[in-house]
C-alpha positions as CSV (number, residue, x, y, z in Angstrom):
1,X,122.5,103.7,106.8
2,X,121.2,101.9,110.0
3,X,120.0,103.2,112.9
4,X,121.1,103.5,116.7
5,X,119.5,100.8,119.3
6,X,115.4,101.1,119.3
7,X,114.2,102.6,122.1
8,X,111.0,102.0,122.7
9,X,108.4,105.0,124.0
10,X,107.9,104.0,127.1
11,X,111.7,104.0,128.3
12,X,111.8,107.5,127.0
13,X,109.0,108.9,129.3
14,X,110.3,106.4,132.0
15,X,113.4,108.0,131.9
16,X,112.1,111.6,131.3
17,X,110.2,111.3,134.1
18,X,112.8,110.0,136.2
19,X,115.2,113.2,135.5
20,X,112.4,115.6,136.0
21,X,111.9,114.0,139.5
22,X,115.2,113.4,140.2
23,X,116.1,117.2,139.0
24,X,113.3,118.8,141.3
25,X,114.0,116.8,144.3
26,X,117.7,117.9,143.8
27,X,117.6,121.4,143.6
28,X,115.2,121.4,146.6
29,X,117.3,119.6,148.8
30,X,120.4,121.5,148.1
31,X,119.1,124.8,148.4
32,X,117.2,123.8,151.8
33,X,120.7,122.0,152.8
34,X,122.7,125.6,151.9
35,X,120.6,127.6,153.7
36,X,120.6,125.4,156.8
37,X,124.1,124.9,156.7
38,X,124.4,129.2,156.4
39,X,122.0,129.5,159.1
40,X,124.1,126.7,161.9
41,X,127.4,128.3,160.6
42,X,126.2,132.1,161.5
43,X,124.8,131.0,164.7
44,X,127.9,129.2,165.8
45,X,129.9,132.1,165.0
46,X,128.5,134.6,166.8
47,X,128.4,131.9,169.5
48,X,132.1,131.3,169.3
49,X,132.5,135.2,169.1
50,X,130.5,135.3,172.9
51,X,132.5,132.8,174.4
52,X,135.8,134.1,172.9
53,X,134.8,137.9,174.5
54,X,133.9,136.0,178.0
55,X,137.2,134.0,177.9
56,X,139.2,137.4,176.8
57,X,137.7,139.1,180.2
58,X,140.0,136.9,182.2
59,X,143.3,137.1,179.9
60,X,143.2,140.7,180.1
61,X,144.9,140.3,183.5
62,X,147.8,137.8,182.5
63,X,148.4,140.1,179.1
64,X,150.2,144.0,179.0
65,X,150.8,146.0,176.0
66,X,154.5,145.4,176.9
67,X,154.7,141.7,177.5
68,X,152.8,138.6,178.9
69,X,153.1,138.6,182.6
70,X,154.9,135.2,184.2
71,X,153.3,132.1,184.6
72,X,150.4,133.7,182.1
73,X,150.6,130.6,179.9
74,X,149.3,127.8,182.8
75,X,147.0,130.4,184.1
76,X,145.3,131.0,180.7
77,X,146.1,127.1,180.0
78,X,143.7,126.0,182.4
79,X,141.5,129.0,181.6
80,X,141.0,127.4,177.9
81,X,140.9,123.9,179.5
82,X,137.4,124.6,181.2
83,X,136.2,126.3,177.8
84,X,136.7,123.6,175.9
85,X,135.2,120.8,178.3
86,X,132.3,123.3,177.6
87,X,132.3,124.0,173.8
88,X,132.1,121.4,171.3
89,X,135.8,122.5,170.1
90,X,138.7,121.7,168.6
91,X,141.2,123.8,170.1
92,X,141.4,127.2,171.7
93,X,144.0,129.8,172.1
94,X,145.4,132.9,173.0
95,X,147.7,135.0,171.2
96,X,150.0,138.3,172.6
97,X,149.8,141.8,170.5
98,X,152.5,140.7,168.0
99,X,150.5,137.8,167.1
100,X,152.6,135.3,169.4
101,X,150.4,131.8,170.6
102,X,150.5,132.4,174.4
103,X,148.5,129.2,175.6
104,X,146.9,126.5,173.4
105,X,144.4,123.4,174.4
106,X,143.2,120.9,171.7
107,X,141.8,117.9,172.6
108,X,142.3,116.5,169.0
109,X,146.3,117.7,169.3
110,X,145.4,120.2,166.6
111,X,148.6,122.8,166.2
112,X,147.3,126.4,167.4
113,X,147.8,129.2,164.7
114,X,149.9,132.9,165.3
115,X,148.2,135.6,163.8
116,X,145.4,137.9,163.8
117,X,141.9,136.0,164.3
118,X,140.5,134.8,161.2
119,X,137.0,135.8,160.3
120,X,134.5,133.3,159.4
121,X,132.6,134.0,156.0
122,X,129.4,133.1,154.9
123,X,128.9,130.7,152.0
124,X,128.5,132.6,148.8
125,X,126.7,129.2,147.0
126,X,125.1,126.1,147.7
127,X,128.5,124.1,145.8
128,X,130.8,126.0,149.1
129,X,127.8,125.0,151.5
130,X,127.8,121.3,150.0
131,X,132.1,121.4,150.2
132,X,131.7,122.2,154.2
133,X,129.5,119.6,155.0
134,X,132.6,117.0,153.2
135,X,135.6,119.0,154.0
136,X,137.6,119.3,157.3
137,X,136.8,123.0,157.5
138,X,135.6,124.3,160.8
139,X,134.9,127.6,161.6
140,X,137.4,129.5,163.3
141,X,136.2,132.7,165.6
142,X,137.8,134.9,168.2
143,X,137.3,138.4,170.2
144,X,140.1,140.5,171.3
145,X,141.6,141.0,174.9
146,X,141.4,144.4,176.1
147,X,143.3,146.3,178.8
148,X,142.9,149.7,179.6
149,X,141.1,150.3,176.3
150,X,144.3,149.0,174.8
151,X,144.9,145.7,172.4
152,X,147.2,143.6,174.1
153,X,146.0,139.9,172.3
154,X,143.1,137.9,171.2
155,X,141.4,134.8,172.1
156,X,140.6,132.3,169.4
157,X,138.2,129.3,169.2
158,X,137.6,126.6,166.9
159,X,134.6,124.7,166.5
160,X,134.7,120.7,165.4
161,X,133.7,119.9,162.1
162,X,130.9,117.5,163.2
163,X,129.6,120.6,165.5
164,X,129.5,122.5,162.1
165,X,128.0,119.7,159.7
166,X,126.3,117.7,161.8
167,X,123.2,119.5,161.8
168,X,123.2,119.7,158.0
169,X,123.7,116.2,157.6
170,X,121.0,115.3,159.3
171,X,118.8,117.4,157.6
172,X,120.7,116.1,154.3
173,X,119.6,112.4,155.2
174,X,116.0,113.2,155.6
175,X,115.7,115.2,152.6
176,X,117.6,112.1,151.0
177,X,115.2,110.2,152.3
178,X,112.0,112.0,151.6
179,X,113.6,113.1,148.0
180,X,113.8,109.0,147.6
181,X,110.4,108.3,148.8
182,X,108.7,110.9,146.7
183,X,110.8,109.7,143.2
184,X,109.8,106.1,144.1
185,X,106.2,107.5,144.2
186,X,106.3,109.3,141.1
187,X,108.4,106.7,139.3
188,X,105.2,104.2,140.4
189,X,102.6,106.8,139.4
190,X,104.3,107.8,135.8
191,X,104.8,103.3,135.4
192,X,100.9,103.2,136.0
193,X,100.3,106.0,133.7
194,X,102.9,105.1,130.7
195,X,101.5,101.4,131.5
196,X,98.1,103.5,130.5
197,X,99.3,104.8,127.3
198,X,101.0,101.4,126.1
199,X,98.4,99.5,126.4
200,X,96.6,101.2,123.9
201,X,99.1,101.8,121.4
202,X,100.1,98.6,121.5
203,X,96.3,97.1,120.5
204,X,96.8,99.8,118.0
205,X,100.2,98.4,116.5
206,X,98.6,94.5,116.9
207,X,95.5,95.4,115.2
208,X,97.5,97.2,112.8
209,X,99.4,93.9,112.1
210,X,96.6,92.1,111.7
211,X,94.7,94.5,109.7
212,X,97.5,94.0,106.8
213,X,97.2,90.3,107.1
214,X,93.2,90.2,107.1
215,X,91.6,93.6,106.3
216,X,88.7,92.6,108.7
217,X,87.4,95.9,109.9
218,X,88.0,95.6,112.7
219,X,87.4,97.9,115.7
220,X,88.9,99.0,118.4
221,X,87.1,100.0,121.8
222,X,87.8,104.3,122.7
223,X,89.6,104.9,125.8
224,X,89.5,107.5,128.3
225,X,92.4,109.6,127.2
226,X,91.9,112.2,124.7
227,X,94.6,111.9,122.2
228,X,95.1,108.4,122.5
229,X,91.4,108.1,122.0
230,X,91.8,110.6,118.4
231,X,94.7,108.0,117.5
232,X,92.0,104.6,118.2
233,X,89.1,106.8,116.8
234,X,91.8,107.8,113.5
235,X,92.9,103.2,113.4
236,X,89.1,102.4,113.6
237,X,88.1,105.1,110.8
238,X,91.0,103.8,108.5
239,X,90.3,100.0,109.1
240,X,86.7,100.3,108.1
241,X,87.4,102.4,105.0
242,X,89.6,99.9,104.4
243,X,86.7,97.2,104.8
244,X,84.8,99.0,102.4
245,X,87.6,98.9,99.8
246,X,88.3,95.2,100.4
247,X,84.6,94.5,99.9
248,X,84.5,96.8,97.0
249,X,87.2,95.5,95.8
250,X,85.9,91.8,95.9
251,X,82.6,92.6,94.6
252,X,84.6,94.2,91.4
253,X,87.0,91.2,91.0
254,X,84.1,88.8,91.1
255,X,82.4,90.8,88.6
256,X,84.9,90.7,86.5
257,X,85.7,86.7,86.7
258,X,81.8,86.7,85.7
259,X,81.9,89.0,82.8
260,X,85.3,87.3,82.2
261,X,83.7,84.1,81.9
262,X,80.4,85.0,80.1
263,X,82.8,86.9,76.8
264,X,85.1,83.7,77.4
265,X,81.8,81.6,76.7
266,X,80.7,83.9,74.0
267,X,83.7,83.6,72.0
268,X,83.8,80.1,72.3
269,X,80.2,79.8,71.1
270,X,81.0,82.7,68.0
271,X,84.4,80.3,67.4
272,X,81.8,77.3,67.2
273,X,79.4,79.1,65.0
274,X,81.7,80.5,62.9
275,X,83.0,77.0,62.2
276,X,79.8,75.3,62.1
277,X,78.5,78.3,59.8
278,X,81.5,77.8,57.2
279,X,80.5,73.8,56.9
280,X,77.0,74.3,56.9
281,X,77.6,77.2,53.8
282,X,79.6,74.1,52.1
283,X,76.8,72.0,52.7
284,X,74.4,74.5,51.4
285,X,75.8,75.0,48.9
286,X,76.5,71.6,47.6
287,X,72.6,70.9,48.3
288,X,72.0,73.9,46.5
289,X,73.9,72.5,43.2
290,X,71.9,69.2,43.6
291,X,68.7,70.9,44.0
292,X,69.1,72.8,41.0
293,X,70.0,69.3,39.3
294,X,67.0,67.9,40.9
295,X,64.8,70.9,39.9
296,X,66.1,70.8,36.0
297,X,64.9,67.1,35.5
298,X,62.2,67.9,37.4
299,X,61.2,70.5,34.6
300,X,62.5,68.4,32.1
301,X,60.1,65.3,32.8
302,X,57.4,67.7,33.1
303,X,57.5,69.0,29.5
304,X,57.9,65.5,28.2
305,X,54.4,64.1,30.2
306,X,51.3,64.7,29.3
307,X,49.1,66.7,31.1
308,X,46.8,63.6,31.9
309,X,49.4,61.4,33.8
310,X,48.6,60.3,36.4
311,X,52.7,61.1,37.5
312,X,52.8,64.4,37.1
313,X,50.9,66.0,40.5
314,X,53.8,64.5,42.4
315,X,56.7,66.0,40.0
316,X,54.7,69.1,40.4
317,X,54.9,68.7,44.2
318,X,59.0,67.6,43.7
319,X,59.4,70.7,41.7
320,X,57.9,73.3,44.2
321,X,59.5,71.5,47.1
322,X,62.7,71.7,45.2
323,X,62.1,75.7,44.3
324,X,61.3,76.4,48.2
325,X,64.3,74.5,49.2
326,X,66.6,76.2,46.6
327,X,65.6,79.8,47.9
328,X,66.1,79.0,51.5
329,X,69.6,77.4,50.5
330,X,70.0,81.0,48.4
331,X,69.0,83.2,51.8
332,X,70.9,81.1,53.8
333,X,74.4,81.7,52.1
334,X,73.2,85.4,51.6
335,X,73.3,85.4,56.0
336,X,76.2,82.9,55.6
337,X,78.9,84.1,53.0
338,X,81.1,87.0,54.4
339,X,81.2,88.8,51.4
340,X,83.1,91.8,50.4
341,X,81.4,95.3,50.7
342,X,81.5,98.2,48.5
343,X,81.0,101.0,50.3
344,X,80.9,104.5,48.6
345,X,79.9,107.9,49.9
346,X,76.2,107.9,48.8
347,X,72.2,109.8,49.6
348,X,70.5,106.6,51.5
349,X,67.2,108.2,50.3
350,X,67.4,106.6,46.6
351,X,67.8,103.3,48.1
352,X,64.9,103.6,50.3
353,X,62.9,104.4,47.5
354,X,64.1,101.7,45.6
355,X,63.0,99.0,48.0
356,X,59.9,100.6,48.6
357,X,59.1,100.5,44.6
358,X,59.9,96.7,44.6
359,X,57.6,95.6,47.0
360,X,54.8,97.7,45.9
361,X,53.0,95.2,43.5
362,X,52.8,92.8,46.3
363,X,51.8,95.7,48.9
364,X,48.9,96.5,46.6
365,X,48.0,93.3,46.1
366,X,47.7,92.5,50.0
367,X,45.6,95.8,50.3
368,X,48.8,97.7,52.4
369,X,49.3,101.5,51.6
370,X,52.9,102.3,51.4
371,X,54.5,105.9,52.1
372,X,57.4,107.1,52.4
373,X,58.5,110.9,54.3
374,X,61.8,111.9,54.0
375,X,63.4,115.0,55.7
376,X,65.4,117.5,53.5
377,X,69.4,118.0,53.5
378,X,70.2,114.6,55.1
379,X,74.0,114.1,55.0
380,X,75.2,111.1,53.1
381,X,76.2,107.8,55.0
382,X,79.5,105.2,53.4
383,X,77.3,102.6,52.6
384,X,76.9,98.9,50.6
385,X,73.6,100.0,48.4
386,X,72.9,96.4,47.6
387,X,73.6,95.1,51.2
388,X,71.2,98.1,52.5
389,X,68.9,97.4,49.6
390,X,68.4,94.2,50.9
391,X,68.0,95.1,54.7
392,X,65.2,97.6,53.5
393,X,63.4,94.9,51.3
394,X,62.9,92.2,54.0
395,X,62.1,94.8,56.3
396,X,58.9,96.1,54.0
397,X,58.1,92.4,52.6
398,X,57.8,91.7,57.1
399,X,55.7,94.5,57.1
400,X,53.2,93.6,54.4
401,X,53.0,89.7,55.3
402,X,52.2,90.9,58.7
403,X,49.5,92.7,57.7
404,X,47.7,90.0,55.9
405,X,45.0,89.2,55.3
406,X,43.4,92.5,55.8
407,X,45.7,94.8,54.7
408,X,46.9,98.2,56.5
409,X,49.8,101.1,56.4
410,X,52.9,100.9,55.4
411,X,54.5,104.2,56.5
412,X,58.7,104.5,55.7
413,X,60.6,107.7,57.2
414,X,64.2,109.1,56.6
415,X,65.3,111.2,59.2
416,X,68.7,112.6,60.6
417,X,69.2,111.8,64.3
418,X,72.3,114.0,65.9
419,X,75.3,112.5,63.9
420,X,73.5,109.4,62.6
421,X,70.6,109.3,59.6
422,X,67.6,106.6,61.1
423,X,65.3,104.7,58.4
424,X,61.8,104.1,60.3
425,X,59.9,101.4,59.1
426,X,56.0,101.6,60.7
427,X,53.3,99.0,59.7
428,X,49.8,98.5,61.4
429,X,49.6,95.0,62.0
430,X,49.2,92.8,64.7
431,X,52.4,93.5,66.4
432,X,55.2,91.4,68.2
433,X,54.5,89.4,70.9
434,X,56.0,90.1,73.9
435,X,57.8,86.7,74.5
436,X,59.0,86.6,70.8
437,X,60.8,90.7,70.6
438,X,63.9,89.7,72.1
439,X,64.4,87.0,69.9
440,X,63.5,88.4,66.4
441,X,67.1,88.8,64.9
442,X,68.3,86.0,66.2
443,X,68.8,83.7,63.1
444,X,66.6,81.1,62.7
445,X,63.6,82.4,65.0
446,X,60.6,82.7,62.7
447,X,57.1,82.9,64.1
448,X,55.8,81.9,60.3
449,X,54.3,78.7,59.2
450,X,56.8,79.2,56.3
451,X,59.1,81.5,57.9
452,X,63.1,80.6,57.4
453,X,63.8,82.9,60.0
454,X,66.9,84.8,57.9
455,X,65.1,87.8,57.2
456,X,65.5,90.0,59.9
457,X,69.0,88.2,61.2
458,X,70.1,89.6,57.3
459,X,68.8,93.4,58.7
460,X,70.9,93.2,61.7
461,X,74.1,92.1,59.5
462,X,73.5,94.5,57.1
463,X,73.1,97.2,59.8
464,X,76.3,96.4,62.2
465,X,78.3,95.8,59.0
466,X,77.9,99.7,58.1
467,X,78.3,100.2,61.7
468,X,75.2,101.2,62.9
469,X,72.1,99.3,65.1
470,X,68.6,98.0,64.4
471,X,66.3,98.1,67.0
472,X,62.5,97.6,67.2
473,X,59.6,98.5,69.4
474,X,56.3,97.4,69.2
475,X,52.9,96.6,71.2
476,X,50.1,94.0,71.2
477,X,47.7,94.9,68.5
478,X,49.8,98.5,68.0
479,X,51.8,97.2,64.9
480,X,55.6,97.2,64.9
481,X,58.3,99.8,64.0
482,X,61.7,98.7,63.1
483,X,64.5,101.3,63.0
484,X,67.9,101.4,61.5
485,X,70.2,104.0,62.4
486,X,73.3,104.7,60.4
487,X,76.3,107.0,60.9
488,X,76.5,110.0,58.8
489,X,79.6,111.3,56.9
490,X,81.0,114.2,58.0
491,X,81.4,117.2,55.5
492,X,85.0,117.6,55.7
493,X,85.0,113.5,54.9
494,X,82.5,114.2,52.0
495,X,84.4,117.3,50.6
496,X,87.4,114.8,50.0
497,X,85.4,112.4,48.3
């Protein structure tokens, strides 16, 4: 539904101000102008009353309880005349016992009324006070004429309206025209102060306008005025909050575009790998079938020369060339392939064991002492055993060709870690050096002479395939430990196995 017309705040206090002032001013002036006009009336009341009582001294001798005497009504005629070049009146008469207009004078030609003399009354309310001032209304007085102690008429007076009023109006126009002075000063005084209280709102409501378009912060200086101050104080509060956001905001967004962009290059480089590592397994594989073809005539010539010719150190050399080769095509597709996992509910610790046992001919043979400490009632993990087996060989045939040529410690632990069973691997070699660490499972990164770099890269894709980690830590000098850490089964999973 729409609304009425805006009005804008400071029309409101304009006009409020403007009816207070014009309300006070009001009610002063009438109340002064009712009393004043009370006051004048009384006073020429009692005035007509006196003049009324001296006029009925000389009537007395023209009126008798039986009659008016003859030629009473030029005598009391002229009587009245005099009294009214005196008086500021109207008219002026005089009236028998029964009431009967015996002489009249008006200078306004104003009919003179029989009856009994009509008493003047007081105003009961400012409105009456307000009506006499407008209205024709005089006031109307008289005293009675007295013979003998006995009532024989009355003489009446009747004062002009501009007599009664004139006074009041007067006073009327200089209240009018202080009341207008004094509600053009206020009007002036509230248009400085609402000018005052604008001013600032409206910097409030343009900033606030501005503030949606930009979210600058910006700031607003405090006025003098206390609540239009709290209102500044309140914008400013909100508009550098608001700042703060914005710039939160923006340093969010941007990290978001750079994470955004970083996994955008990373898949891109995985999608490239992953393509590049399918055609390089076809490659190495199809080398791998020719070196095997290579390495069987190889043997084959072998056999058929005799030990003497001068040939054979360089088939020899083909041969061994051709064996090396082979196994680093066979460890390559091992990384490579993508092949399918059996993973069964199994103990870890026969597995450790297992690749411990196979590498314990060369261990002895390099002069490394192998143990291996594992903790009782380890839960089971879903593992691959041959994938695992495999992780846990390279990891102990690193150990003892690090250790070479002097030998060392071998030390292999199986321990459960919160919720996940960890397989420590500890030898006493040389260590890692500090520039090589981060790099160790990348594939490819060997610090060997005859290194192909696979070994560890296999560890890690053995580990994240079971869906654990492999992690290592070692020191200059302070040997190396590798760790695996694998997630355990829980027990209701194992009781449903």
């Amino acid at each position: 539904m729409a609304g009425g017309p805006a009005v804008s705040l400071r029309l409101k206090l304009f006009l409020l101000m403007a009816g207070i002032t014009v309300f006070s001013t009001t009610g002063v002036t009438a109340v002064a102008l009712w009393r004043e006009v009370q006051r004048g009336q009384e006073l020429l009341y009692r005035e007509g009353a006196a003049m009324a009582q001296a006029t009925a001294s000389s009537a007395a001798r023209w009126l008798r309880s039986e009659g008016v005497q003859p030629g009473a009504g030029e005598a009391l005629s002229a009587v009245l005349s005099r009294l009214v070049e005196a008086a500021p009146l109207d008219r002026a008469w005089v009236v028998d016992r029964a009431g009967k207009v015996v002489a009249c004078v008006s200078p306004v030609h104003e009919e003179c009324t029989p009856g009994p003399p009509t008493e003047f009354a007081s105003a009961d309310s400012p409105v009456q006070a307000l009506k006499r001032l407008l209205g024709p209304e005089g006031i109307v007085t008289g005293a009675p004429v007295l013979r003998d102690g006995e009532l024989v008429g009355a003489v009446r007076v009747d004062f002009s309206h501009e007599e009664v009023v004139g006074s009041a109006r007067r006073l009327a126009w200089s209240a009018a025209a202080v009341a207008g002075f004094w509600i053009l000063l206020g009007q002036a005084f509230a248009a400085l102060l609402f000018a005052g209280i604008a001013r600032p709102v409206r910097r409030v409501i343009d900033a606030a306008h501005a503030l949606g378009r930009e979210e600058d912060g910006r700031q607003l200086p405090l006025p003098v005025d206390l609540e239009v101050r709290d209102l500044i104080g309140a914008f400013n509060a909100m508009s550098a909050r608001l700042k703060e956001r914005r710039d939160e905001n923006q340093r969010l967004i941007a990290t978001l575009e750079k994470r955004v962009a970083e996994k955008t290059r990373e898949v891109l480089r995985a999608d490239r790998l992953a393509t590049l590592g399918g055609i390089a397994a076809g490659f190495a594989h199809e080398l791998g079938n020719s070196l095997n073809v290579i390495r069987g005539y190889t043997a084959v010539v072998l056999r058929e020369l005799p030990a003497d010719h001068p040939n054979r150190p360089d088939l020899e050399a083909v041969k061994r060339e051709t064996r090396r080769a082979a196994s680093l095509m066979e460890r390559f597709l091992v990384f490579a392939r993508s092949r399918t996992t059996h993973v069964t509910p199994q103990p870890l610790e026969p597995v450790l064991r297992e690749a411990v046992e196979v590498v314990g001919p060369a261990a002895a043979q390099a002069g490394v002492r192998t143990s291996v400490e594992v903790e009782p009632g380890l839960p089971d993990v879903s593992a691959d055993a041959e994938l695992l087996r495999q992780a846990f060989l390279n990891l102990c045939v690193n150990a003892v060709q690090a250790m070479q040529p002097g030998g060392g410690t071998l030390s292999v632990k199986l321990r459960a870690d919160e919720d996940a069973v960890v397989a420590e691997f500890q030898d006493s070699g040389p260590g890692i050096p500090l520039e090589a660490l981060k790099h160790v499972f990348e594939p490819f990164f060997t610090t060997k002479a005859n290194g192909t770099g696979l070994g560890l890269a296999i560890v890690r894709q053995a580990a994240e395939t079971h869906g654990g980690t492999v992690e290592v830590e070692s020191r200059p000098g302070q040997g190396a430990r590798f760790r695996i850490r694998l997630p355990a089964r829980a027990p209701a999973m194992e009781a449903t196995v």
